[in-house]
N, CA, C, O and CB atoms as a CASP TS submission, in Angstrom:
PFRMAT TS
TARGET T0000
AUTHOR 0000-0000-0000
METHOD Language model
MODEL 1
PARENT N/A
ATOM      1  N   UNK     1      93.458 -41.618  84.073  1.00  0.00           N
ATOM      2  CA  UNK     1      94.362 -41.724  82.957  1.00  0.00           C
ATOM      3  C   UNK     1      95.440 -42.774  83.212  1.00  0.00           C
ATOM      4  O   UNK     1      96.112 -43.286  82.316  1.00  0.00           O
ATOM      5  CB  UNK     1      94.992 -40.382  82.671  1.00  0.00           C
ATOM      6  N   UNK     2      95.520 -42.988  84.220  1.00  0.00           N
ATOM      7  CA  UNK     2      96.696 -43.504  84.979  1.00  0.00           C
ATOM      8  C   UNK     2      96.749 -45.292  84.955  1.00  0.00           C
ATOM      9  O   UNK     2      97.578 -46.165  84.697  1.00  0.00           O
ATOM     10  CB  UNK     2      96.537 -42.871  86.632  1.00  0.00           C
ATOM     11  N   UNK     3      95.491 -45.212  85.341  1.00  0.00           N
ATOM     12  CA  UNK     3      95.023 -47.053  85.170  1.00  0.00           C
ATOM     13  C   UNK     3      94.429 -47.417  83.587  1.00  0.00           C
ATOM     14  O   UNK     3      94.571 -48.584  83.220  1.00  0.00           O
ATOM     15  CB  UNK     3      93.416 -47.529  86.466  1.00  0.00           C
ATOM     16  N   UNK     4      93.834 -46.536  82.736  1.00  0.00           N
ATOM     17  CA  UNK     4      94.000 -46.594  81.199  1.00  0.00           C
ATOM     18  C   UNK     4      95.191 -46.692  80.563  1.00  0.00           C
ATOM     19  O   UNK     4      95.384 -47.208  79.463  1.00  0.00           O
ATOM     20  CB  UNK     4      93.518 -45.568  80.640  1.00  0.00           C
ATOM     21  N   UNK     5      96.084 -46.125  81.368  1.00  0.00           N
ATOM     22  CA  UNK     5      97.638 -46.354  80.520  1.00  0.00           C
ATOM     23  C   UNK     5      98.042 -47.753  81.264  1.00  0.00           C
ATOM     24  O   UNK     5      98.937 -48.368  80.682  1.00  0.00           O
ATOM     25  CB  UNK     5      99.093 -44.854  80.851  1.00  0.00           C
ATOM     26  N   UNK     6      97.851 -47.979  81.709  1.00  0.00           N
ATOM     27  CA  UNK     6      98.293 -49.482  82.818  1.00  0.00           C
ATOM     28  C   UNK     6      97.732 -50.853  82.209  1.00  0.00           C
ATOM     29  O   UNK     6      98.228 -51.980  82.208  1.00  0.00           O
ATOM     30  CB  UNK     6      97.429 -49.388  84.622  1.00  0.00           C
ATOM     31  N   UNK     7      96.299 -50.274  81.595  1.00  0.00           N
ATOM     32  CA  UNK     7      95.276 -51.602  81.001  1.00  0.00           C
ATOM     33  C   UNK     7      95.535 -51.639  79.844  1.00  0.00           C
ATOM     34  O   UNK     7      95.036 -52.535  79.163  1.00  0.00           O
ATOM     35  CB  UNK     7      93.672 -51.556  81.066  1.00  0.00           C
ATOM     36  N   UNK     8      96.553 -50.502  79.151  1.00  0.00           N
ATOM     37  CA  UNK     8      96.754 -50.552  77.251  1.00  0.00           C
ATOM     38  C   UNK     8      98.047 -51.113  77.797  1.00  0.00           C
ATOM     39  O   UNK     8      98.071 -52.282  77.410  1.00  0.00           O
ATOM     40  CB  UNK     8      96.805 -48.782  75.905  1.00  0.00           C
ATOM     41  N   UNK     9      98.834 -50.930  78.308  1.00  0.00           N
ATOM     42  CA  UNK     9     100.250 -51.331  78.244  1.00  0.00           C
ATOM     43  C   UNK     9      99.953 -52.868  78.516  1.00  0.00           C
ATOM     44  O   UNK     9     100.346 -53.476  77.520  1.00  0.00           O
ATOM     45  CB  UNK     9     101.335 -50.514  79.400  1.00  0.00           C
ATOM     46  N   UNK    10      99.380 -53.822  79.525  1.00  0.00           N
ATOM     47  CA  UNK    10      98.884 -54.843  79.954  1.00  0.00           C
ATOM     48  C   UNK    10      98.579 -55.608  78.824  1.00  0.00           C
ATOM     49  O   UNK    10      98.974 -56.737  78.533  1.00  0.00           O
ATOM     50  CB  UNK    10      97.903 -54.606  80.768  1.00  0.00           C
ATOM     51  N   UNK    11      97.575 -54.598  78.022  1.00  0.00           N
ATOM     52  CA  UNK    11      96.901 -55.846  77.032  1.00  0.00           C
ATOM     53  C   UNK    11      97.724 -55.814  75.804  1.00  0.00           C
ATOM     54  O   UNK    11      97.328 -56.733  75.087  1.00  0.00           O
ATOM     55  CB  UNK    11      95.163 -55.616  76.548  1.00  0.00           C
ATOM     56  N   UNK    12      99.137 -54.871  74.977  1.00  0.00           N
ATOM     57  CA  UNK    12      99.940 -55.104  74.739  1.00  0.00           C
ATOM     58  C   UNK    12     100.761 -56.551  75.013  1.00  0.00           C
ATOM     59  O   UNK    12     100.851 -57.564  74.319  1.00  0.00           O
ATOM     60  CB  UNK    12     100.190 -54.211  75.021  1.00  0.00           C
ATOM     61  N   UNK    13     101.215 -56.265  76.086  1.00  0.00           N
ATOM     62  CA  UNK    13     101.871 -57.165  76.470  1.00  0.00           C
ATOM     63  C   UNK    13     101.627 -58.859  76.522  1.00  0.00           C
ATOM     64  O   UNK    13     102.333 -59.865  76.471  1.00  0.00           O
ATOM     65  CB  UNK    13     102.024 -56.686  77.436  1.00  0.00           C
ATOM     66  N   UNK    14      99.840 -58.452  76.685  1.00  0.00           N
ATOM     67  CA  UNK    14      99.599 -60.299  76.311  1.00  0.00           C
ATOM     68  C   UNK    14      99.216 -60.329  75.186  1.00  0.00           C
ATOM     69  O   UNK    14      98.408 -61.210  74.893  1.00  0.00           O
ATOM     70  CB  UNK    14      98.465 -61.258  77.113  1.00  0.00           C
ATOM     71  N   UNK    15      99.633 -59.440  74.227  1.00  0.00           N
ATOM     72  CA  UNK    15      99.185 -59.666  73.038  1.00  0.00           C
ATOM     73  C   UNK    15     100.297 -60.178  72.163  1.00  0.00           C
ATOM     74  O   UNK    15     100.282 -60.743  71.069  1.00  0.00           O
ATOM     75  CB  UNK    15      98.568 -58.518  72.557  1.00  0.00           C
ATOM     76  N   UNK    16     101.444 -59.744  73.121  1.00  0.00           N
ATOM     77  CA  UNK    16     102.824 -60.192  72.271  1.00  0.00           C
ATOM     78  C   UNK    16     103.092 -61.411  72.621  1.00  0.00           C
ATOM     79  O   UNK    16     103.849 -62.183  72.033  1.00  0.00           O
ATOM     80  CB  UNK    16     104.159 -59.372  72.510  1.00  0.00           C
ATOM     81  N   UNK    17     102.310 -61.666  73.852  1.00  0.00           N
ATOM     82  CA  UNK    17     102.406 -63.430  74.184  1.00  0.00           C
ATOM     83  C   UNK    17     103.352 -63.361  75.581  1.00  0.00           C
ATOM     84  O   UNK    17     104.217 -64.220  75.751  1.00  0.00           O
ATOM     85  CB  UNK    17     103.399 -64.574  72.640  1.00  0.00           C
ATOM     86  N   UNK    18     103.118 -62.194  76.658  1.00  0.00           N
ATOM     87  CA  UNK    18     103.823 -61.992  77.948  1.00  0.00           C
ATOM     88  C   UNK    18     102.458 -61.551  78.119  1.00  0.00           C
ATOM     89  O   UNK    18     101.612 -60.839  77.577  1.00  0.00           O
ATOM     90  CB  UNK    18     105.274 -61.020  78.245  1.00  0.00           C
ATOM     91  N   UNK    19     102.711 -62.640  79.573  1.00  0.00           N
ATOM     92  CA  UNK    19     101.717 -62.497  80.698  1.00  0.00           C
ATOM     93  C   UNK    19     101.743 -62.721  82.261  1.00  0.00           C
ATOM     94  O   UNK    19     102.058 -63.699  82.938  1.00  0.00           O
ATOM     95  CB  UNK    19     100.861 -63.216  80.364  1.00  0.00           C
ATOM     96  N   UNK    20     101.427 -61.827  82.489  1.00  0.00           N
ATOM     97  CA  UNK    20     102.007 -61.701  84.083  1.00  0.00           C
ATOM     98  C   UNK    20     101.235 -62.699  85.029  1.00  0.00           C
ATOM     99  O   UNK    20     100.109 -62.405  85.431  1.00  0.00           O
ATOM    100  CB  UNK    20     101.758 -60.054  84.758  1.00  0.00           C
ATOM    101  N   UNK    21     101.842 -63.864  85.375  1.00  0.00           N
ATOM    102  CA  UNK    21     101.305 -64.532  86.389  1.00  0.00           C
ATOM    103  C   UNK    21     100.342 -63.884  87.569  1.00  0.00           C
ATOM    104  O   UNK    21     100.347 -62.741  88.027  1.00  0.00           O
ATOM    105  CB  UNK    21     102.362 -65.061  86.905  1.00  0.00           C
ATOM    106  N   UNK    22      99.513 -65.023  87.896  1.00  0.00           N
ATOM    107  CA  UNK    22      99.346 -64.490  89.359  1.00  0.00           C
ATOM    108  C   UNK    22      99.398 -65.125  91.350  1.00  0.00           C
ATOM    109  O   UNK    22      98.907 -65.154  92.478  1.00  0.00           O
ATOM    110  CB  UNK    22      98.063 -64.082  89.068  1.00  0.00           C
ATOM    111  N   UNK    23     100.710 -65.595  90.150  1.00  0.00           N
ATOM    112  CA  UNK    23     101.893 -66.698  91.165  1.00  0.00           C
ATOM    113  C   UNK    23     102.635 -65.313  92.105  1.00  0.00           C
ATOM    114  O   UNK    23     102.772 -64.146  91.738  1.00  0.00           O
ATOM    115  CB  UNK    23     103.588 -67.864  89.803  1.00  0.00           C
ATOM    116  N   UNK    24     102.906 -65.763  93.016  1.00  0.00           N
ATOM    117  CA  UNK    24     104.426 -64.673  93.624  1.00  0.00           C
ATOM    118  C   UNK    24     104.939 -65.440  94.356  1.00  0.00           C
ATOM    119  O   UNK    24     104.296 -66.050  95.211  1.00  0.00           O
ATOM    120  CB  UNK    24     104.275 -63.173  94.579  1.00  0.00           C
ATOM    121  N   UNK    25     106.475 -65.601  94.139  1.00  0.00           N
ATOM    122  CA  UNK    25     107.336 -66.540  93.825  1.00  0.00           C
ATOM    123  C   UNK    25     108.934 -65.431  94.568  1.00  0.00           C
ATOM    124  O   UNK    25     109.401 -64.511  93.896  1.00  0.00           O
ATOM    125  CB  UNK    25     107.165 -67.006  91.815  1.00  0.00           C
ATOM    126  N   UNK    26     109.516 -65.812  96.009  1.00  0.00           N
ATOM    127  CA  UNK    26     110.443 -65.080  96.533  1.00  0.00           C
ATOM    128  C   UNK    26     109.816 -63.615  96.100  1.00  0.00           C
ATOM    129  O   UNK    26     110.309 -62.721  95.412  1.00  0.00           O
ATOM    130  CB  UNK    26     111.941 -65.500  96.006  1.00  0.00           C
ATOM    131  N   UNK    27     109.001 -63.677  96.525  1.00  0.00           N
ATOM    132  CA  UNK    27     108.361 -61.928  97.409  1.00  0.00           C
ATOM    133  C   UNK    27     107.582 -61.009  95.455  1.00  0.00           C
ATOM    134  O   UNK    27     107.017 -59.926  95.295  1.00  0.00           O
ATOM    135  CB  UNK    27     110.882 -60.303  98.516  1.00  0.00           C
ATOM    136  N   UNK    28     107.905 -61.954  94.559  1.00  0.00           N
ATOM    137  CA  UNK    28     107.358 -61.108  93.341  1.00  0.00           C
ATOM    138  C   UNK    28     106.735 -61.679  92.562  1.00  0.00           C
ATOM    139  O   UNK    28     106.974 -62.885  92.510  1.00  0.00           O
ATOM    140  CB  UNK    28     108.173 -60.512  92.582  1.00  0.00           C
ATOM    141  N   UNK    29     105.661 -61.127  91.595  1.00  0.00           N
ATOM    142  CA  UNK    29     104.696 -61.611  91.219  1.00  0.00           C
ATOM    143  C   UNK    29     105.605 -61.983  89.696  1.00  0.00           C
ATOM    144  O   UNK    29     106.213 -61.051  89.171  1.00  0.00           O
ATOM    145  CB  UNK    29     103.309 -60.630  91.363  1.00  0.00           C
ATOM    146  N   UNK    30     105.650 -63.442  89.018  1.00  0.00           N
ATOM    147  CA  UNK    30     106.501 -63.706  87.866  1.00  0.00           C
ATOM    148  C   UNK    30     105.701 -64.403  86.935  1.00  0.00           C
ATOM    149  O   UNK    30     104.918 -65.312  87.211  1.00  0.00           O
ATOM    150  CB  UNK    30     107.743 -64.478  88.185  1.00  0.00           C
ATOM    151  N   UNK    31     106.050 -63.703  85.267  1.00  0.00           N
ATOM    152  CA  UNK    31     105.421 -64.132  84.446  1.00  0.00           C
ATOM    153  C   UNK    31     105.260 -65.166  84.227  1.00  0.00           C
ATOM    154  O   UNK    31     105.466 -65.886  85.204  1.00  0.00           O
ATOM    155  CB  UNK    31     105.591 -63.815  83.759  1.00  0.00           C
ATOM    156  N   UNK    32     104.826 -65.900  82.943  1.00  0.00           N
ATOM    157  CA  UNK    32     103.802 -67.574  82.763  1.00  0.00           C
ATOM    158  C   UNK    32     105.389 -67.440  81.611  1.00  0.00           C
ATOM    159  O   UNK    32     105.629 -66.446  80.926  1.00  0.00           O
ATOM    160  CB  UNK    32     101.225 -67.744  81.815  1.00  0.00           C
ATOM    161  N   UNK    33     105.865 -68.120  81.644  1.00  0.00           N
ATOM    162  CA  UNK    33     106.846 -68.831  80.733  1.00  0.00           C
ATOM    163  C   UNK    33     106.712 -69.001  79.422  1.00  0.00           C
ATOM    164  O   UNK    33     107.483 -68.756  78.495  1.00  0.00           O
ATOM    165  CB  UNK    33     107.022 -69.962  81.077  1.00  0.00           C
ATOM    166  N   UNK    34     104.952 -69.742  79.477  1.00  0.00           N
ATOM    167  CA  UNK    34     104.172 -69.905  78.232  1.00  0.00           C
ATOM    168  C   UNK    34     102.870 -69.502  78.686  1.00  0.00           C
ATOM    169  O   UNK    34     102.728 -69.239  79.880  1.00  0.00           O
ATOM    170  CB  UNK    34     104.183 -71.366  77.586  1.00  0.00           C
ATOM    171  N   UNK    35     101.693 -69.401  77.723  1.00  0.00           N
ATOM    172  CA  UNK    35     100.328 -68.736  78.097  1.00  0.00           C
ATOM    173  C   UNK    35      99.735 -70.065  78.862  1.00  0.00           C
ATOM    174  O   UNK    35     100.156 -71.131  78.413  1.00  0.00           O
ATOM    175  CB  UNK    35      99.287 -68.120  76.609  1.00  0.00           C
ATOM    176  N   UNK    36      98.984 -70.124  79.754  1.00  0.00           N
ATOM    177  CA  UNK    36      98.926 -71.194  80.422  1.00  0.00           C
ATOM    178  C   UNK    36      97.506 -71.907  79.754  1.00  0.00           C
ATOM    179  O   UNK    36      96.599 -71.208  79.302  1.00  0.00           O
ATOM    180  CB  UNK    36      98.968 -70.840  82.023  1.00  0.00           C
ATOM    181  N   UNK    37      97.454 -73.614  79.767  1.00  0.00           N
ATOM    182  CA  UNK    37      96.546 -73.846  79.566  1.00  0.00           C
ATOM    183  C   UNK    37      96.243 -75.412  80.608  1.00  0.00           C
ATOM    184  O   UNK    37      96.882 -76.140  81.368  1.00  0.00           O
ATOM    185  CB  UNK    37      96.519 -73.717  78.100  1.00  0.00           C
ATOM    186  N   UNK    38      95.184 -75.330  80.172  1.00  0.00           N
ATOM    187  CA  UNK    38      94.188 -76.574  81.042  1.00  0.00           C
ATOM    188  C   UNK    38      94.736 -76.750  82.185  1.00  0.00           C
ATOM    189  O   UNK    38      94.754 -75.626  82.685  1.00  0.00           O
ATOM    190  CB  UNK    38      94.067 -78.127  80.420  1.00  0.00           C
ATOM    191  N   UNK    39      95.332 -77.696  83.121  1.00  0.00           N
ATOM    192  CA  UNK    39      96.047 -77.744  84.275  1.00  0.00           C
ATOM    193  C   UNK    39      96.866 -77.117  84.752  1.00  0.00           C
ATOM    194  O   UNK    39      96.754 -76.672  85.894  1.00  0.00           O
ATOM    195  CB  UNK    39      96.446 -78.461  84.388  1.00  0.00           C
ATOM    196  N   UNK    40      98.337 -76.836  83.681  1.00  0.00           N
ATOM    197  CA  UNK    40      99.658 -76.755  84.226  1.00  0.00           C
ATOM    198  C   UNK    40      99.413 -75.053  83.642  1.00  0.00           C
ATOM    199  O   UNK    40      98.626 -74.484  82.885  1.00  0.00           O
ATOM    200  CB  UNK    40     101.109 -78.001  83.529  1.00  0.00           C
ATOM    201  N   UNK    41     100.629 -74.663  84.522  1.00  0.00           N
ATOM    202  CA  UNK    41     101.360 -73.332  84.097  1.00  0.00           C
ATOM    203  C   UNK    41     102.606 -73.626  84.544  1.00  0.00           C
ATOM    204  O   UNK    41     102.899 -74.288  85.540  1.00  0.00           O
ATOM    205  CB  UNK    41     100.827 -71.918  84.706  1.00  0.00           C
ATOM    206  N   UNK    42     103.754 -72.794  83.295  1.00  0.00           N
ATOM    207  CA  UNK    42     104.570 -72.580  84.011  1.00  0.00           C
ATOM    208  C   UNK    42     105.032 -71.223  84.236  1.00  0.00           C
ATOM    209  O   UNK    42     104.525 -70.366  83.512  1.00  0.00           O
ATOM    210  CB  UNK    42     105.322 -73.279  83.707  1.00  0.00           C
ATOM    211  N   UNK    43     106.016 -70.798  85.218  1.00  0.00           N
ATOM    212  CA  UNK    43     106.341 -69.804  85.706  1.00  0.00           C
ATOM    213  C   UNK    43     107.662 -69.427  85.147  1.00  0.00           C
ATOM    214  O   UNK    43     108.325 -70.453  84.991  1.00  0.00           O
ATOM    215  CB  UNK    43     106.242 -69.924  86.979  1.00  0.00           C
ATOM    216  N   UNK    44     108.329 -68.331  84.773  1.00  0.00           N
ATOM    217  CA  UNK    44     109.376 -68.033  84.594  1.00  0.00           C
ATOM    218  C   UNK    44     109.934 -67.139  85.867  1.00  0.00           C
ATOM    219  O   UNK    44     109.374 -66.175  86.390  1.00  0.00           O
ATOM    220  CB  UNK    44     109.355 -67.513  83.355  1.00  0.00           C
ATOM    221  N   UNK    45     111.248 -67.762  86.223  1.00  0.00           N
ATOM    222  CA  UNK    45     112.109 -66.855  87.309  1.00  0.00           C
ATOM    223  C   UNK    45     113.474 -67.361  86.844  1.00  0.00           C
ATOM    224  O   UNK    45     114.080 -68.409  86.618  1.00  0.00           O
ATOM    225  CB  UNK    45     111.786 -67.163  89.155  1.00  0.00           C
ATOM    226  N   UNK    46     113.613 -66.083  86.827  1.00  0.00           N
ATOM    227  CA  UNK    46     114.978 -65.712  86.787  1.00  0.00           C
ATOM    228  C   UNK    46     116.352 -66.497  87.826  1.00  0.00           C
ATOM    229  O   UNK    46     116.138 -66.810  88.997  1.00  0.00           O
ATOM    230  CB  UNK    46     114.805 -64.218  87.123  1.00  0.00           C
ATOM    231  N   UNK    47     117.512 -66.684  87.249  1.00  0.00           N
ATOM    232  CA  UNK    47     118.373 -66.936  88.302  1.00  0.00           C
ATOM    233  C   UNK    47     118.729 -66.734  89.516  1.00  0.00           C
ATOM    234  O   UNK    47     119.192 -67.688  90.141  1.00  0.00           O
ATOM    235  CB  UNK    47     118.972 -66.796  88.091  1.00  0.00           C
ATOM    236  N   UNK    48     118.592 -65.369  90.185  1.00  0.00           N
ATOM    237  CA  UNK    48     118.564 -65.167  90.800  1.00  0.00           C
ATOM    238  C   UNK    48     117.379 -65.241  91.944  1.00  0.00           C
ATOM    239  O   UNK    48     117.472 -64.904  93.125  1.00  0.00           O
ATOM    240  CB  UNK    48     119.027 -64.605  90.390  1.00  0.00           C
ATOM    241  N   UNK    49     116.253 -65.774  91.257  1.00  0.00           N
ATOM    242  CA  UNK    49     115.634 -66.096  92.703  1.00  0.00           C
ATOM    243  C   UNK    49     115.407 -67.616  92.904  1.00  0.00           C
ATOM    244  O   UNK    49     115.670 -68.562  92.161  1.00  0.00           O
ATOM    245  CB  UNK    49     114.164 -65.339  92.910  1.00  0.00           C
ATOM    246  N   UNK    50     114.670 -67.551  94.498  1.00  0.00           N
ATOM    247  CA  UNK    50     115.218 -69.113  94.961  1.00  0.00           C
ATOM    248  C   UNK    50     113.428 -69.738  94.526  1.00  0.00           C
ATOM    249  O   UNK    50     112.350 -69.237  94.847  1.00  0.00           O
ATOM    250  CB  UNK    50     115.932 -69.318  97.290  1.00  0.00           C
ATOM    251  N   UNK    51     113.671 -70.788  93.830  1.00  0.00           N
ATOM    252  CA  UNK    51     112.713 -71.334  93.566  1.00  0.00           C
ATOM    253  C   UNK    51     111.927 -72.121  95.012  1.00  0.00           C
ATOM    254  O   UNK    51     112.424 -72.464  96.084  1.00  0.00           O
ATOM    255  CB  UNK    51     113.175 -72.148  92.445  1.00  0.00           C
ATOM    256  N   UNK    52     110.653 -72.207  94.547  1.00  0.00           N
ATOM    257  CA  UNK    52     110.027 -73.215  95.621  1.00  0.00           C
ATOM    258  C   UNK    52     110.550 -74.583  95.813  1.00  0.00           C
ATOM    259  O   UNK    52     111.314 -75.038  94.962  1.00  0.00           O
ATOM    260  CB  UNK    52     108.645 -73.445  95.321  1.00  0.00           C
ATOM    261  N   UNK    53     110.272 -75.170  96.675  1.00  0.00           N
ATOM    262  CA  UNK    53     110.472 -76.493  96.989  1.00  0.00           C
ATOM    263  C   UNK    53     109.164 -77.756  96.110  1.00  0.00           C
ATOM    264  O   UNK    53     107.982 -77.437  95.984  1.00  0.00           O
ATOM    265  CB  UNK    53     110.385 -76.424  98.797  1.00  0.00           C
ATOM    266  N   UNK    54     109.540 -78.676  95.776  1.00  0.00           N
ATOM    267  CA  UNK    54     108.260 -79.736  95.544  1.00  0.00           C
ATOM    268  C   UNK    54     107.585 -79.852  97.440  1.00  0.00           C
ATOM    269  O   UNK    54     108.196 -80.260  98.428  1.00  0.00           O
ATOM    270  CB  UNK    54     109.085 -81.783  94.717  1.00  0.00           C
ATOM    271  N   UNK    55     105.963 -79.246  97.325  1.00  0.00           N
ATOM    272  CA  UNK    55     105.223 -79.145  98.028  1.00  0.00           C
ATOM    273  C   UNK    55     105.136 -78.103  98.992  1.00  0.00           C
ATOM    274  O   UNK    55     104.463 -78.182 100.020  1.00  0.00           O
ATOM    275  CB  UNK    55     105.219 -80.030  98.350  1.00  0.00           C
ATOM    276  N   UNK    56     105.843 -77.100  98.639  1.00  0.00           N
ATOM    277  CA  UNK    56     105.728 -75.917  99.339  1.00  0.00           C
ATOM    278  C   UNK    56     104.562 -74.903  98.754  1.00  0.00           C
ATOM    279  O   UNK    56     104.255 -74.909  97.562  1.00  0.00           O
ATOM    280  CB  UNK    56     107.110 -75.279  99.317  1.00  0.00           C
ATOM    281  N   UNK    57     104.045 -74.172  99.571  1.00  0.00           N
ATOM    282  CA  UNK    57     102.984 -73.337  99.136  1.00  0.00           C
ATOM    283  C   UNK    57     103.348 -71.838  98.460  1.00  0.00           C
ATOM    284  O   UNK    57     104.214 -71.043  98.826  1.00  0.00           O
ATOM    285  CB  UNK    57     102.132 -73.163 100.359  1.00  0.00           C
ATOM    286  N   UNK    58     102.241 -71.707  97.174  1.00  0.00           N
ATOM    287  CA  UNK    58     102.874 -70.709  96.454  1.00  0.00           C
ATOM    288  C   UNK    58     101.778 -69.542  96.521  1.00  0.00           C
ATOM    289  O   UNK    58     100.672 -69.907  96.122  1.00  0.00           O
ATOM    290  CB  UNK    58     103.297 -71.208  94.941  1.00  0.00           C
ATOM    291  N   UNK    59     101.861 -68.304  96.917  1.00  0.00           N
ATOM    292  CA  UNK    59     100.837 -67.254  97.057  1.00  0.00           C
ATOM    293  C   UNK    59     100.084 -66.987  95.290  1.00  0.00           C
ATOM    294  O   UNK    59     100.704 -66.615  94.294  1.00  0.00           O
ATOM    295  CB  UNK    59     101.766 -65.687  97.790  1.00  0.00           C
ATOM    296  N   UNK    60      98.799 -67.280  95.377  1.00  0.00           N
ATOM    297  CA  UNK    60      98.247 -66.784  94.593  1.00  0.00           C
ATOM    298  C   UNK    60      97.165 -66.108  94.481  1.00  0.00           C
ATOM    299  O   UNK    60      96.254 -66.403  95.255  1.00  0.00           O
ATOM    300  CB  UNK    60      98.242 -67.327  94.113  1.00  0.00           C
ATOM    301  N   UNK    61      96.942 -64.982  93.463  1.00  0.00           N
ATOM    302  CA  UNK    61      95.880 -63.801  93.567  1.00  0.00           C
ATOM    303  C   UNK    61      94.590 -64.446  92.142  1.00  0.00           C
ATOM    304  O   UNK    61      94.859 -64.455  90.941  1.00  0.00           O
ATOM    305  CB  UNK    61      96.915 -61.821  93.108  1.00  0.00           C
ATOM    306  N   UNK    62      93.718 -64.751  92.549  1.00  0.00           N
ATOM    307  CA  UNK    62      92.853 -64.901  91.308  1.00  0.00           C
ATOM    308  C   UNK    62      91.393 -64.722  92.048  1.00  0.00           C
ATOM    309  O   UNK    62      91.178 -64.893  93.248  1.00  0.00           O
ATOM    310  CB  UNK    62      93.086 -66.511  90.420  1.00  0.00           C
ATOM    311  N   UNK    63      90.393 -64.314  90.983  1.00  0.00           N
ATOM    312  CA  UNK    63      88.958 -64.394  91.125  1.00  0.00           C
ATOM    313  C   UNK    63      88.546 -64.989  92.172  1.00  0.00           C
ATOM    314  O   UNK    63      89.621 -65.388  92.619  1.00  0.00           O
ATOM    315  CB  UNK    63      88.365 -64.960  90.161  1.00  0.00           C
ATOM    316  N   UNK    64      87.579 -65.421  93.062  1.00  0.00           N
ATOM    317  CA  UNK    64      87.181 -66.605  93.448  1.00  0.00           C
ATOM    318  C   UNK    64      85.889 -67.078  93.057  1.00  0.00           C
ATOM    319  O   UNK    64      85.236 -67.938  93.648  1.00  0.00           O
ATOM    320  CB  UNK    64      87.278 -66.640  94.660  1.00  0.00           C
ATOM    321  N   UNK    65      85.535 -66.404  91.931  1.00  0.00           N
ATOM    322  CA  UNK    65      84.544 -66.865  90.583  1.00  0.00           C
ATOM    323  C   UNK    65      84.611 -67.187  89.617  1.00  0.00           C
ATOM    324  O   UNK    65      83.670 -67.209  88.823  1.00  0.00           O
ATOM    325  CB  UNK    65      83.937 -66.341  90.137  1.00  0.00           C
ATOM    326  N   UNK    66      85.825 -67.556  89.379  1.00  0.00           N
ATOM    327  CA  UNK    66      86.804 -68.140  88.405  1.00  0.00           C
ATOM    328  C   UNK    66      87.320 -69.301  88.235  1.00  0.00           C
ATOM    329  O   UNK    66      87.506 -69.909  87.181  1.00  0.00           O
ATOM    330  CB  UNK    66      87.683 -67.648  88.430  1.00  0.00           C
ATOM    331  N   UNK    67      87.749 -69.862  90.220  1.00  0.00           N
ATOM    332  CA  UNK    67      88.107 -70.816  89.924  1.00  0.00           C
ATOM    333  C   UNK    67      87.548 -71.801  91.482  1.00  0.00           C
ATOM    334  O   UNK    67      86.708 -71.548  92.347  1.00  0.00           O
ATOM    335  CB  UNK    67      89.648 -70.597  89.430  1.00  0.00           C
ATOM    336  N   UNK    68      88.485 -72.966  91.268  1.00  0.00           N
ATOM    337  CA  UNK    68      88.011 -73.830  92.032  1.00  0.00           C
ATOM    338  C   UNK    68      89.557 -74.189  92.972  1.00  0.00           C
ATOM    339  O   UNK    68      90.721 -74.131  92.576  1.00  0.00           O
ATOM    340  CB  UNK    68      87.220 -75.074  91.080  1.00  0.00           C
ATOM    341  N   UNK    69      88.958 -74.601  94.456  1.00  0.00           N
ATOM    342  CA  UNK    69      90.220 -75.151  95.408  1.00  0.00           C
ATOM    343  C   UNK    69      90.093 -76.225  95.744  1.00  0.00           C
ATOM    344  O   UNK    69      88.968 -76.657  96.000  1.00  0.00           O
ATOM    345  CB  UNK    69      90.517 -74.565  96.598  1.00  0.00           C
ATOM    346  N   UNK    70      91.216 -77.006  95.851  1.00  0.00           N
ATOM    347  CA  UNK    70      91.286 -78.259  97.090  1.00  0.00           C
ATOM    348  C   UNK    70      91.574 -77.689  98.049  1.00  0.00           C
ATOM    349  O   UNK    70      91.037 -78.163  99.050  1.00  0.00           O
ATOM    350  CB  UNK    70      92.282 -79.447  97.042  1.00  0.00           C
ATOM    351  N   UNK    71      92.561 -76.372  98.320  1.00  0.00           N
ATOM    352  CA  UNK    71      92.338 -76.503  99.630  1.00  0.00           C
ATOM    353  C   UNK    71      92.502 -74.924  99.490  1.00  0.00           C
ATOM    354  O   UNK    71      92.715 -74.398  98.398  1.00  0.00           O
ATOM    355  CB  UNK    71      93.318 -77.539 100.643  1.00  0.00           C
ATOM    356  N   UNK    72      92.334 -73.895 101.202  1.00  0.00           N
ATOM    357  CA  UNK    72      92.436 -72.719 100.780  1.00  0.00           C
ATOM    358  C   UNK    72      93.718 -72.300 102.441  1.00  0.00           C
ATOM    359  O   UNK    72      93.525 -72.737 103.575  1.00  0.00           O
ATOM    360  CB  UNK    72      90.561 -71.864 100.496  1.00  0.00           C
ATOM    361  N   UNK    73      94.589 -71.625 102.124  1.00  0.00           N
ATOM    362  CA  UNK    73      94.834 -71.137 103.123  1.00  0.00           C
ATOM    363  C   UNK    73      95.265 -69.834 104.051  1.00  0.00           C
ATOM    364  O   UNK    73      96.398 -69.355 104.100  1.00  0.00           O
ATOM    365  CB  UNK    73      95.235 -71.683 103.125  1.00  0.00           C
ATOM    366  N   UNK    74      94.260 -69.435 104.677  1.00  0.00           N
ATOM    367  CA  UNK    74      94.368 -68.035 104.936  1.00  0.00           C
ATOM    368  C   UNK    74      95.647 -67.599 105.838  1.00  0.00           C
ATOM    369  O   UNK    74      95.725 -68.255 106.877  1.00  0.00           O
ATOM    370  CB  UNK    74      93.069 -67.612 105.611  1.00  0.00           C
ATOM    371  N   UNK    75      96.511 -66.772 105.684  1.00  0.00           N
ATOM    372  CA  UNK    75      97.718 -66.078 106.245  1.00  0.00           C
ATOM    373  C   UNK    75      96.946 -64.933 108.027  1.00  0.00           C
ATOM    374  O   UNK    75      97.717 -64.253 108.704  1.00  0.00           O
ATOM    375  CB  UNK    75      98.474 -64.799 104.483  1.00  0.00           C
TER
END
């Protein structure tokens, strides 16, 4: 019941046009700003956290049948 209420609330939410990244960005996973398309996404964070640097690495969770890497790096 628990993950049915999790997947209606979810698909709500991108239905209103909020969608939860699958960036994590200072230790939390932060929504897409806008719905993302072709190349770019952007990320929304709040003031209070510290943004990345240009060329710093950003943790991300996706498929790996989904998509494609230049590079991969395991922790």
């Amino acid at each position: 019941m628990v993950q049915r209420g999790k997947t209606l609330a979810k698909g709500g939410l991108e239905a209103a046009g909020l969608m939860l990244s699958p960036f994590t960005v200072d230790g939390r996973q932060r929504w897409f700003a806008e719905p993302p398309h072709m190349h770019a996404s952007q990320v929304l964070l709040p003031a209070s956290a510290t943004a990345p640097a240009v060329g710093d690495d950003v943790r991300c969770a996706v498929r790996f049948t989904t998509a494609t890497f230049d590079r991969i790096v395991l922790d």
